[in-house]
C-alpha positions as CSV (number, residue, x, y, z in Angstrom):
1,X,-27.7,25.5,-63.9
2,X,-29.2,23.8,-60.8
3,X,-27.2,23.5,-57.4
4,X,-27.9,19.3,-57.8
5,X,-28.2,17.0,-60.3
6,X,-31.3,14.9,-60.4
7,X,-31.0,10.9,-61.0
8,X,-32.2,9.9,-64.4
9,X,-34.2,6.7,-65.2
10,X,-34.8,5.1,-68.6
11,X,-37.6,2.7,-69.6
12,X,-37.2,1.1,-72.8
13,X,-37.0,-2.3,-73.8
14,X,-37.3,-2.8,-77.5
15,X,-40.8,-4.1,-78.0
16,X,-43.7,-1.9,-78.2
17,X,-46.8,-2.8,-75.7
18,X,-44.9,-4.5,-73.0
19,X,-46.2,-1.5,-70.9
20,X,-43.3,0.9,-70.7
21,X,-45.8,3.6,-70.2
22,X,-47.3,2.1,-67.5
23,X,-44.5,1.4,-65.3
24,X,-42.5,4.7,-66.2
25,X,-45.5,6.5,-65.0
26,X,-46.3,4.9,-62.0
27,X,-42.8,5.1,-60.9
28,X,-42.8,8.9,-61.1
29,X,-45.9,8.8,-59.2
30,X,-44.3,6.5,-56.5
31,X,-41.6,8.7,-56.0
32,X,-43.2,11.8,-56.1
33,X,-45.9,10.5,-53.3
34,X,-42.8,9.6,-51.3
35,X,-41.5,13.4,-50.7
36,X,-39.5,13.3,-54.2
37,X,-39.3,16.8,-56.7
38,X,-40.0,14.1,-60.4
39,X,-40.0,15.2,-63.6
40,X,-40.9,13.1,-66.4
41,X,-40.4,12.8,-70.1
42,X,-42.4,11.5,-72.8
43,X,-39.8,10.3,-75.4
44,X,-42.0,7.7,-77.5
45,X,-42.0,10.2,-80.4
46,X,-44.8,9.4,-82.6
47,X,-46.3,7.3,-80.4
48,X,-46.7,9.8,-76.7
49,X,-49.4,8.3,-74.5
50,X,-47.4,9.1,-71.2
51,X,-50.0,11.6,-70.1
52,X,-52.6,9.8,-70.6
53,X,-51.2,7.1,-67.6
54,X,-51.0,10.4,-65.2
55,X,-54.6,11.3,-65.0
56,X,-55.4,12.4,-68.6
57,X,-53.8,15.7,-68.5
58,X,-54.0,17.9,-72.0
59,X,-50.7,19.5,-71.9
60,X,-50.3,22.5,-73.5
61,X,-46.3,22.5,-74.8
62,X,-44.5,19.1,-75.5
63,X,-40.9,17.5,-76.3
64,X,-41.0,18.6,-80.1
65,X,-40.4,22.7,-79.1
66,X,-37.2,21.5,-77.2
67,X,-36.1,19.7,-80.5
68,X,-36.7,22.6,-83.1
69,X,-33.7,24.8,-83.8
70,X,-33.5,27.7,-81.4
71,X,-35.8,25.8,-79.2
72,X,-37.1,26.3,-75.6
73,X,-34.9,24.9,-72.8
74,X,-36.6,21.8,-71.9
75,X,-36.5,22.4,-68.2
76,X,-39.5,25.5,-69.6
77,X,-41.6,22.2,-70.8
78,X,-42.5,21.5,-67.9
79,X,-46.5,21.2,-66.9
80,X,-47.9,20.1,-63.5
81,X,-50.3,17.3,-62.9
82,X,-52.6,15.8,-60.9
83,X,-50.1,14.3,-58.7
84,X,-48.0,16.6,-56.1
85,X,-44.6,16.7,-57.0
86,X,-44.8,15.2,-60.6
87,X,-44.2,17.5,-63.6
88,X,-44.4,16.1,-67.1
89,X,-43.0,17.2,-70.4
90,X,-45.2,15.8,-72.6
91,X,-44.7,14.4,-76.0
92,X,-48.3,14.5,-77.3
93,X,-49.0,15.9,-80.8
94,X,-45.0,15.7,-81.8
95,X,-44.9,16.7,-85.9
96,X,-43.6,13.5,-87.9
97,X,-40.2,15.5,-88.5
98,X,-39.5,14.9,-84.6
99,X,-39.5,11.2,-84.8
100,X,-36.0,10.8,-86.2
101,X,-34.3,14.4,-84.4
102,X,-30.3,14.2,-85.3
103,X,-27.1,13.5,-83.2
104,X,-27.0,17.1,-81.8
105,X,-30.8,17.4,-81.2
106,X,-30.2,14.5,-78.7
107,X,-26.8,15.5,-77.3
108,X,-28.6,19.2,-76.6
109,X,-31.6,17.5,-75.0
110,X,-29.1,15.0,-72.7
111,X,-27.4,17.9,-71.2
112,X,-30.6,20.0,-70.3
113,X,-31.7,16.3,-68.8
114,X,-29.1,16.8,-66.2
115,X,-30.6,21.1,-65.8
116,X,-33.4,20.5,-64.7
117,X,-34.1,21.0,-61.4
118,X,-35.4,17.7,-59.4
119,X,-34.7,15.0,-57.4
120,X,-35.3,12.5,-60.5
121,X,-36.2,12.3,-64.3
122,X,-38.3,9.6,-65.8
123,X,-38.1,8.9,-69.4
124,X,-40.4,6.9,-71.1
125,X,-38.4,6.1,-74.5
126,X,-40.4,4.8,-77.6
127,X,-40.0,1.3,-78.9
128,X,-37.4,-0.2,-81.3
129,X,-33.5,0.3,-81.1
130,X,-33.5,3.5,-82.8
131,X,-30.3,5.8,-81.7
132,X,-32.6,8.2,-80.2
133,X,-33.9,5.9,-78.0
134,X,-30.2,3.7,-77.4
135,X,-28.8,7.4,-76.8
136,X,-31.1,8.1,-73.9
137,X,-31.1,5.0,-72.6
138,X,-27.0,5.0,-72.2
139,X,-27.5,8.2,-70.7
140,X,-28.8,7.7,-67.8
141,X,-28.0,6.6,-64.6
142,X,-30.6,3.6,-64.8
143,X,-31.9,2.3,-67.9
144,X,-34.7,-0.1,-67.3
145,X,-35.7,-2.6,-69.6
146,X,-39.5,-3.7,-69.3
147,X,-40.3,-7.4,-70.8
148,X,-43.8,-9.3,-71.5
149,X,-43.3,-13.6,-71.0
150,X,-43.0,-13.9,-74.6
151,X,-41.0,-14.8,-76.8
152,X,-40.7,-11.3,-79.3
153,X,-40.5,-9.2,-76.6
154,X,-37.4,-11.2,-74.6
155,X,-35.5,-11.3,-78.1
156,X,-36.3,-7.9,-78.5
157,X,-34.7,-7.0,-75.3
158,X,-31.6,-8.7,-75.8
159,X,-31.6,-7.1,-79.3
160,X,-32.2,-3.8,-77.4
161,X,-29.1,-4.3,-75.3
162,X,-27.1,-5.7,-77.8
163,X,-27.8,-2.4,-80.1
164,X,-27.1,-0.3,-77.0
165,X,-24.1,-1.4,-77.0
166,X,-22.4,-1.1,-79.9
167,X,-23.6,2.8,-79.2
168,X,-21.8,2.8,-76.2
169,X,-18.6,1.4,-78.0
170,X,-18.9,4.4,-80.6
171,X,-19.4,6.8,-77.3
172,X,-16.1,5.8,-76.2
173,X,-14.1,6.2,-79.2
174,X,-14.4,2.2,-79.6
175,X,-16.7,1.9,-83.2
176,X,-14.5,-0.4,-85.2
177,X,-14.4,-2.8,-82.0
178,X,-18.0,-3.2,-82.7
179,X,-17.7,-4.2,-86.8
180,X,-17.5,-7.7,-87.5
181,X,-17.1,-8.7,-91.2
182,X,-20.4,-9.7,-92.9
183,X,-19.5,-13.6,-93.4
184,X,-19.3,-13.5,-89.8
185,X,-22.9,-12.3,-88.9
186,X,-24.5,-15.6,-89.4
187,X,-22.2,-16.4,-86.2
188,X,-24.9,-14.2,-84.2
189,X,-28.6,-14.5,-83.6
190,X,-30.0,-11.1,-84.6
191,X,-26.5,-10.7,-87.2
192,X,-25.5,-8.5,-83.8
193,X,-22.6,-9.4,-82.1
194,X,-22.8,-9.4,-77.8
195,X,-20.7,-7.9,-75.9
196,X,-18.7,-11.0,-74.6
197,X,-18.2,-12.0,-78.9
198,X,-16.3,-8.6,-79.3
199,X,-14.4,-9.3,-76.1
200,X,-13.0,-12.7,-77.2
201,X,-12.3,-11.3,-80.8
202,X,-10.4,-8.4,-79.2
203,X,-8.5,-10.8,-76.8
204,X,-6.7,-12.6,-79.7
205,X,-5.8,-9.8,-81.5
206,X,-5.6,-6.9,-79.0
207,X,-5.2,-7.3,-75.2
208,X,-5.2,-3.8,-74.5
209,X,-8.6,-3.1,-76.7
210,X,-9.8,-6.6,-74.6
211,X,-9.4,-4.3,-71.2
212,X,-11.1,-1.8,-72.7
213,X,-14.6,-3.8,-73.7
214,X,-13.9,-5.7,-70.1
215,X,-14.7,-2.1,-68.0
216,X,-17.4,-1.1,-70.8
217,X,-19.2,-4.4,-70.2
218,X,-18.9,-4.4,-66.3
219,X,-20.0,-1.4,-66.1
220,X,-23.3,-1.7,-68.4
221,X,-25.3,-3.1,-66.3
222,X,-29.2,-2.3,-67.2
223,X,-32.5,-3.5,-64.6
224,X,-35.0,-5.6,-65.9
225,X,-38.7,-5.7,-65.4
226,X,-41.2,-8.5,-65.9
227,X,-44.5,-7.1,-66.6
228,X,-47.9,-8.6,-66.8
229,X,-46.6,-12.1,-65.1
230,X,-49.6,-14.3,-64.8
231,X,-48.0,-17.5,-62.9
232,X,-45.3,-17.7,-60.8
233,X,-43.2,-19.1,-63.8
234,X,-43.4,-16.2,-65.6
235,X,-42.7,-13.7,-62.2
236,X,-39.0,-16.1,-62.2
237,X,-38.8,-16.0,-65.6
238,X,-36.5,-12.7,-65.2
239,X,-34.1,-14.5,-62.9
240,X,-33.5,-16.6,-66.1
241,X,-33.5,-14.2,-68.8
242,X,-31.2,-11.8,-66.2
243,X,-28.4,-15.0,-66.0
244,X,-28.9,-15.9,-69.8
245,X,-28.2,-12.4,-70.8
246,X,-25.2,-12.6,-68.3
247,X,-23.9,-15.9,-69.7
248,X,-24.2,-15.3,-73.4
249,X,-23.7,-11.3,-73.9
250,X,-21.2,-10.9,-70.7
251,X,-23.7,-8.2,-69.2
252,X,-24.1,-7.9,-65.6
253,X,-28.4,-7.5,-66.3
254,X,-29.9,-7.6,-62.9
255,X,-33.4,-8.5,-62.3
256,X,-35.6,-5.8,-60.0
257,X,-39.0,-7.7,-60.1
258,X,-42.1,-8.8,-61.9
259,X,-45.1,-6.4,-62.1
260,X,-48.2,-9.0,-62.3
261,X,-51.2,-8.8,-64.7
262,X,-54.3,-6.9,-62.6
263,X,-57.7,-6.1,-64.2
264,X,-56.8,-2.6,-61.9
265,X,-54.6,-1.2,-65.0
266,X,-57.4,-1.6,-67.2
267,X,-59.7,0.1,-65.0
268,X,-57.8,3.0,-64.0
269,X,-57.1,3.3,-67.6
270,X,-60.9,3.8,-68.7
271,X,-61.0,6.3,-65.6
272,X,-58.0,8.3,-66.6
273,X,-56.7,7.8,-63.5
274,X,-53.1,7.4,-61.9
275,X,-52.9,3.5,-61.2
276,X,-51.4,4.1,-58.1
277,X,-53.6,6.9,-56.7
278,X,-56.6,5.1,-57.9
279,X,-56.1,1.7,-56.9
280,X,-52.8,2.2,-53.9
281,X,-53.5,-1.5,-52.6
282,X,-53.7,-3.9,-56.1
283,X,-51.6,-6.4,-56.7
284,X,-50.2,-4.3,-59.4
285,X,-49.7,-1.1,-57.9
286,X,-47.4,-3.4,-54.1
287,X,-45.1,-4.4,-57.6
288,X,-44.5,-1.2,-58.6
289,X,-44.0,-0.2,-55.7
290,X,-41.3,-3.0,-54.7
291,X,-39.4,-2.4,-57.9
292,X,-39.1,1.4,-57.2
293,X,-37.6,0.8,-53.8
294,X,-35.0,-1.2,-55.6
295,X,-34.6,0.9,-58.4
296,X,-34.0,3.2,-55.3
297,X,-31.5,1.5,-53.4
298,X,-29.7,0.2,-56.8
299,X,-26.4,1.2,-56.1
300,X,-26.2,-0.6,-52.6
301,X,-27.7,-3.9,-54.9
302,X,-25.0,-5.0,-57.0
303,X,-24.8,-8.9,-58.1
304,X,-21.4,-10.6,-58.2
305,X,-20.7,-12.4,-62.0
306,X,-17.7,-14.3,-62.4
307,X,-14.8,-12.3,-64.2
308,X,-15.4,-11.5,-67.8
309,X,-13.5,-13.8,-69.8
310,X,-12.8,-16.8,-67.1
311,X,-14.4,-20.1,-68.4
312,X,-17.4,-20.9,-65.8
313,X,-16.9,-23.9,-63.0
314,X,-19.3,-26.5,-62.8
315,X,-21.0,-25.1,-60.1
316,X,-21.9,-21.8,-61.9
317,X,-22.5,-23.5,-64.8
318,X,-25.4,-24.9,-62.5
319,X,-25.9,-21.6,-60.3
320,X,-25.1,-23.8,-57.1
321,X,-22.8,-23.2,-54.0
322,X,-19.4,-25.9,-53.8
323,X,-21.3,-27.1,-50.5
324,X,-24.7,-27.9,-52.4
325,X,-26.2,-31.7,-51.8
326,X,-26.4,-34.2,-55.1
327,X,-29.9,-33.7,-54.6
328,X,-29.7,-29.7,-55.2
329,X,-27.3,-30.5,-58.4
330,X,-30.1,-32.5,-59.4
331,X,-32.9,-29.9,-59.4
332,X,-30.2,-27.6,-61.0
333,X,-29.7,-29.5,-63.6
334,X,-33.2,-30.1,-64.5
335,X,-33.7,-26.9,-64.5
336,X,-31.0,-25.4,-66.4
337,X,-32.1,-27.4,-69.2
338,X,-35.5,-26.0,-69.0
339,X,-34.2,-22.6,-69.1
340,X,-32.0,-23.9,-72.2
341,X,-34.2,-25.5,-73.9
342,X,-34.9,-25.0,-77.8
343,X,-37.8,-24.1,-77.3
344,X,-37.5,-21.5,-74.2
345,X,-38.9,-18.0,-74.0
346,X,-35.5,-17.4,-72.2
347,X,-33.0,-18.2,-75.5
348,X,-35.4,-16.3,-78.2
349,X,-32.6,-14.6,-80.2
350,X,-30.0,-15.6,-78.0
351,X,-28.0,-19.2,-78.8
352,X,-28.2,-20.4,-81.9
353,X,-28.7,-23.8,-82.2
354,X,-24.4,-25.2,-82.5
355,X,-24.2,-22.7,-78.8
356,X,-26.9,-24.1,-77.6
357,X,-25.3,-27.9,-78.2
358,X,-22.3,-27.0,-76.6
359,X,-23.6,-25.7,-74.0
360,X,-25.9,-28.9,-73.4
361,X,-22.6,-30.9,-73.7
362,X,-21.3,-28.3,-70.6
363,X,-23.7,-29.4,-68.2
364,X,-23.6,-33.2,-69.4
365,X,-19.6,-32.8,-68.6
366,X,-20.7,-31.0,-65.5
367,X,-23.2,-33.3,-63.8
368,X,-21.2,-36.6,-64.7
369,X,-18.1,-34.7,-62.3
370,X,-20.5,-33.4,-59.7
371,X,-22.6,-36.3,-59.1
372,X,-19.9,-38.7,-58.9
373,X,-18.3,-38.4,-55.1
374,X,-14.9,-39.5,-56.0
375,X,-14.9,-37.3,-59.4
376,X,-16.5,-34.5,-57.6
377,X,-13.9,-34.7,-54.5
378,X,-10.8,-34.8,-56.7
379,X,-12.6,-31.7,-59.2
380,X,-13.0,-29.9,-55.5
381,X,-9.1,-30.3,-54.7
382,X,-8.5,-28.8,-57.7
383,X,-10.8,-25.6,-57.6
384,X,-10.4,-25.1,-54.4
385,X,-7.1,-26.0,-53.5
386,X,-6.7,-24.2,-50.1
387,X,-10.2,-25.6,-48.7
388,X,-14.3,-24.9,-49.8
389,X,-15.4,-20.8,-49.6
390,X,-17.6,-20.0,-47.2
391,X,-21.2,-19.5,-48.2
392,X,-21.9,-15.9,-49.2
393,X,-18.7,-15.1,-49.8
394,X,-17.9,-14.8,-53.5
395,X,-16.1,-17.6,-55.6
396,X,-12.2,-17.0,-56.5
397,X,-10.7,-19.7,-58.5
398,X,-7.3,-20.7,-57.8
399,X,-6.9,-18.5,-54.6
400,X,-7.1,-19.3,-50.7
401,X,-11.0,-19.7,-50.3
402,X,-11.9,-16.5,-48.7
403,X,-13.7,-15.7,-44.9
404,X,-15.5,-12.8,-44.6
405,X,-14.1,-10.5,-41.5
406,X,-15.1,-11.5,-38.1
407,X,-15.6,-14.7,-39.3
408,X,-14.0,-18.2,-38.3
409,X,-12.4,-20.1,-40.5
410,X,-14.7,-23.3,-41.4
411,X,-14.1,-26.4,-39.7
412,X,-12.3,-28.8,-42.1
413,X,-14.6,-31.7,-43.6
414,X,-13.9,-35.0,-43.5
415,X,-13.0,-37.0,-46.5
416,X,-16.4,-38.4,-48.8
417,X,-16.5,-42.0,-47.4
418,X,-15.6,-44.6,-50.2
419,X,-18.8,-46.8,-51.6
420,X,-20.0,-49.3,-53.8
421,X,-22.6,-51.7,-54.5
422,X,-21.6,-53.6,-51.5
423,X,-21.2,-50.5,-48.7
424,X,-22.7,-51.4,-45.3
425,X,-24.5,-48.0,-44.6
426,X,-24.8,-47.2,-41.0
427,X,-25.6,-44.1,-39.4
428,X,-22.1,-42.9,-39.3
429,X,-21.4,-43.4,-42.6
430,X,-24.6,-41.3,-43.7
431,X,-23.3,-38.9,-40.9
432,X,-19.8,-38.7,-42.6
433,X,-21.2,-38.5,-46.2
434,X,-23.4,-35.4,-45.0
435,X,-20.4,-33.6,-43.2
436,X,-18.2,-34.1,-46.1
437,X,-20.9,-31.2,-48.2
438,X,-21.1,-29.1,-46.0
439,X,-24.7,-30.2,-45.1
440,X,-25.9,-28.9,-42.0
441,X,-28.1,-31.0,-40.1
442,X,-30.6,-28.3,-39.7
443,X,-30.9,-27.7,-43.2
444,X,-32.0,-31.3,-43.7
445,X,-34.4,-31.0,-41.4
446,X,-35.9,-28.0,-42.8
447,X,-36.1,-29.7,-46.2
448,X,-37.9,-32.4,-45.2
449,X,-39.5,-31.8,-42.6
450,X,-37.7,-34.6,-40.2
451,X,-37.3,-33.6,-36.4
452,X,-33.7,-32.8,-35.6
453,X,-34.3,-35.5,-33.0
454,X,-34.6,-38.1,-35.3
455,X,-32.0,-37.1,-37.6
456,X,-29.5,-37.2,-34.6
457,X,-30.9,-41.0,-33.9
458,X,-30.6,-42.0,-37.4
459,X,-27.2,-41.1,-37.6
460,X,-26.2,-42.4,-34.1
461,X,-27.9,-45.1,-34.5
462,X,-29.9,-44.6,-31.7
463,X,-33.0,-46.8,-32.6
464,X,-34.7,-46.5,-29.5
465,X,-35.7,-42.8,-30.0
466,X,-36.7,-44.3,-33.9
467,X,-41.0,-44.6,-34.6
468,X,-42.4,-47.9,-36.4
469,X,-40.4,-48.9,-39.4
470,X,-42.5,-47.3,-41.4
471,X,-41.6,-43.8,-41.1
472,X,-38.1,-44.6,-40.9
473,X,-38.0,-46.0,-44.3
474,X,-39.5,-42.6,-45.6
475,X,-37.2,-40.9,-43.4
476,X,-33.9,-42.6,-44.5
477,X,-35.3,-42.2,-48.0
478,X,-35.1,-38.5,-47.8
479,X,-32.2,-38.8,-45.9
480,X,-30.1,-40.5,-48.5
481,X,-31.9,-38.3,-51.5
482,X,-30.0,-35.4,-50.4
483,X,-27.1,-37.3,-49.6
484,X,-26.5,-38.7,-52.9
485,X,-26.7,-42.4,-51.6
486,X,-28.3,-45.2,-53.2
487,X,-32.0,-44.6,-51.5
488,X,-32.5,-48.5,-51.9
489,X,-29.0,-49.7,-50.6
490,X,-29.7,-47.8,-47.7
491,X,-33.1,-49.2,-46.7
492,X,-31.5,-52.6,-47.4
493,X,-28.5,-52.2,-44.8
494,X,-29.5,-49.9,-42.2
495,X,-33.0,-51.4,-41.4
496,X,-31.6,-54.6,-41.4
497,X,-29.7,-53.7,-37.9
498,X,-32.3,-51.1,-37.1
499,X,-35.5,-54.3,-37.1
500,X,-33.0,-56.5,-35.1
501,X,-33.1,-54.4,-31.9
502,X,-36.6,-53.8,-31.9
503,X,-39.4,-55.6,-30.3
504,X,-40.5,-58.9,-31.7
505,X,-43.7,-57.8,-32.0
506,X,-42.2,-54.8,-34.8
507,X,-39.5,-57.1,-36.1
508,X,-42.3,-58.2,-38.7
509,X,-43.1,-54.7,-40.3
510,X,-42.3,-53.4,-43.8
């Protein structure tokens, strides 16, 4: 027995050739160039190509002596490589009889895991949802799930996950939680229940089970990776898959960071050469490098989700703050329904099609309350009775909006101004209208690009310090965008008094 305990990191991810390999590997090799002791392990029985990412090392002994009965200790497995600091135990040449090794094989191998004597362990697991693999992955104290933009390897994931667990559940003495009666499959995509479906079940028939699956599901909470992103769509598209996975299977998934597609992989490859020692300033190799430091620091980088179980307000529904402008609802919305959408990478194997519906008539119901001041002021009163939260601070529904220490408690808003068809906008009103969401001047500014000094004129009306009419019609344009006024009622009222104190000679411009 060693006097520490090293951390242990998983990569799986369900789907084989989304580059576990690569990314498992070259986070070893990050760690161990920072001053780290790393050992890794090749786990992809019947399929070991670890080594071959580490410089294209022949090792000697491999995973499969650990397995057989009376075996060696695994922390004897050990090889050296190229790379100071990084030992392998390698998985090349495995016999076939070690692809499937039994329940104790794995339990034996877990607990020499946590003998071995280093600062971390790296295991690269194999593809598929085989127990082996879900058993390791549960294991240890970060299971990272590596994901291609497409659509097989995202369902795959959430398949992953899913499978996962239901292992955990039997882990805990909670198997039957997990069994849902055949007829009921159809129910789920994959004929897998999530996490959040065995919640609800268990809270109609047994609260204290309900508690139970609540601190298993909190506290399940594996990293994802996008690898081989090509755009920038597909380096966000983890941000999506990360609050989909949240929404529908009640996991807390966090994402740690795309990995971008670079020619370097494939070169270092042919070389037989570490990625990151070959080529330290790719594209590729910064990625891996940013998602390490996270990976690193995950325990200080935990996200906030709203309580398992509590029905999502509007504004999460949307993934906005109380104080965000009609305008910021707006982009929301469009973009929820692209993540949504039937045909999305992001709900492969996730909604099926009656959850998807209903979760398209959510954000209708959503964005007819939040982009309708009076609706929106009186659905306000009623979420947050006691006034809005401050920003940052996290969301508590029907309790005294909280302040973070050492702060002061907001100033309180004015009411939303009243208006219609046949509302006189003047600069005050635009003023009030602004004030009463929480939009800072300065944020408008920033947005569009509109010196603060002109901002403070249009809404003081102080048209002196105002260019030609034609930039104030773009300005007030923007202005009332963000605002959530009519963009047209607003040119029509407030240049009317803005042309009447200006020089005859502008009084004619458009």
């Amino acid at each position: 027995m060693t006097s520490s305990v090293p951390r242990v990191v998983a990569v799986g991810g369900g789907k084989g050739g989304t580059g576990k390999s690569l990314l498992a590997a070259n986070i070893g090799i990050f760690l161990a160039t920072v001053g780290n002791r790393v050992v890794m392990i090749d786990a992809a029985l019947g399929g070991a190509s670890l080594h071959t990412f580490i410089g294209g090392i022949r090792p000697r002994r491999t995973l499969a002596e650990a397995l057989a009965q009376d075996g060696a200790h695994l922390a004897d497995l050990r090889e050296s490589t190229p790379v100071p600091g990084l030992d392998l135990v390698a998985g090349q040449r495995d016999p076939i009889w070690v692809a499937n090794p039994r329940t104790g094989q794995v339990k034996r191998l877990q607990e020499q895991v946590r003998e071995i004597d280093a600062d971390w362990v790296i295991i690269d697991l194999g593809p598929g949802t085989s127990t082996w693999a879900l058993d390791l992955f549960l294991a240890a104290d970060h299971g990272v799930l590596v994901v291609t933009p497409e659509p097989t390897a995202v369902e795959l994931a959430y398949r992953f996950v899913r499978g996962a667990f239901l292992r955990q559940l039997r882990a805990a003495g909670l198997g039957e939680a997990g069994k849902v009666p055949t007829q009921q499959l159809r129910e789920y995509e994959s004929g897998i229940p999530s996490p959040l479906d065995l919640y609800y079940r268990a809270l109609d028939r047994d609260p204290e089970l309900a508690d139970k699956l609540e601190d298993l599901i909190v506290g399940f909470a594996p990293r994802l990776v996008i690898n081989g992103a090509r755009s920038k769509a597909e380096m966000e598209l983890g941000d999506a898959v990360a609050s989909a996975g949240r929404r529908r299977l009640g996991l807390p998934l966090a994402y740690i960071g795309p990995v971008e597609y670079d020619e370097a992989v494939w070169v270092a490859l042919r070389r037989k050469r570490p990625l990151l020692i070959e080529h330290p300033e790719s594209r590729v190799a910064k990625c891996i490098e940013k998602v390490t430091r996270r990976l690193m620091g995950h325990d200080s980088d935990r996200h906030v989700w709203p309580e398992i179980g509590r029905e999502e307000t509007y504004y999460e529904l949307f993934e906005v703050a109380p104080t965000s402008s009609f305008e910021d609802i707006r982009r929301a919305n469009r973009h929820v329904r692209e993540v949504y959408g039937p045909e999305s990478v992001v709900v492969s194997g996730l909604y099926t099609r009656e959850r998807l519906d209903e979760l398209y008539r959510r954000f209708d119901e959503a964005y007819s309350v939040l982009m309708d001041a009076a609706k929106r002021k009186a659905y306000d009163h009623m979420l947050f009775p006691d006034g809005m939260p401050s920003l940052g601070v996290p969301m508590v529904v029907g309790e005294s909006a909280p302040v973070a220490v050492g702060e002061a408690q907001p100033a309180e808003r004015p009411p939303m101004p009243d208006t219609d068809e046949g509302t006189q906008f003047t600069g005050p009103i635009l003023q009030q209208m602004r004030e009463a969401q929480g939009i800072d001047l300065r944020d408008i500014a920033e947005r569009t690009k509109i010196g603060m000094t002109y901002l403070r004129a249009i809404e003081g009306e102080i048209f002196s310090k105002l260019p030609a009419t034609v930039y104030v019609r773009g300005f007030l344009v923007e202005y009332a965008k963000i605002v959530g006024a009519d963009p047209d009622r607003v040119l029509e009222t407030y240049l009317e008094r803005y042309r009447r104190t200006r020089a005859p000679s502008e009084a004619g411009e458009a």
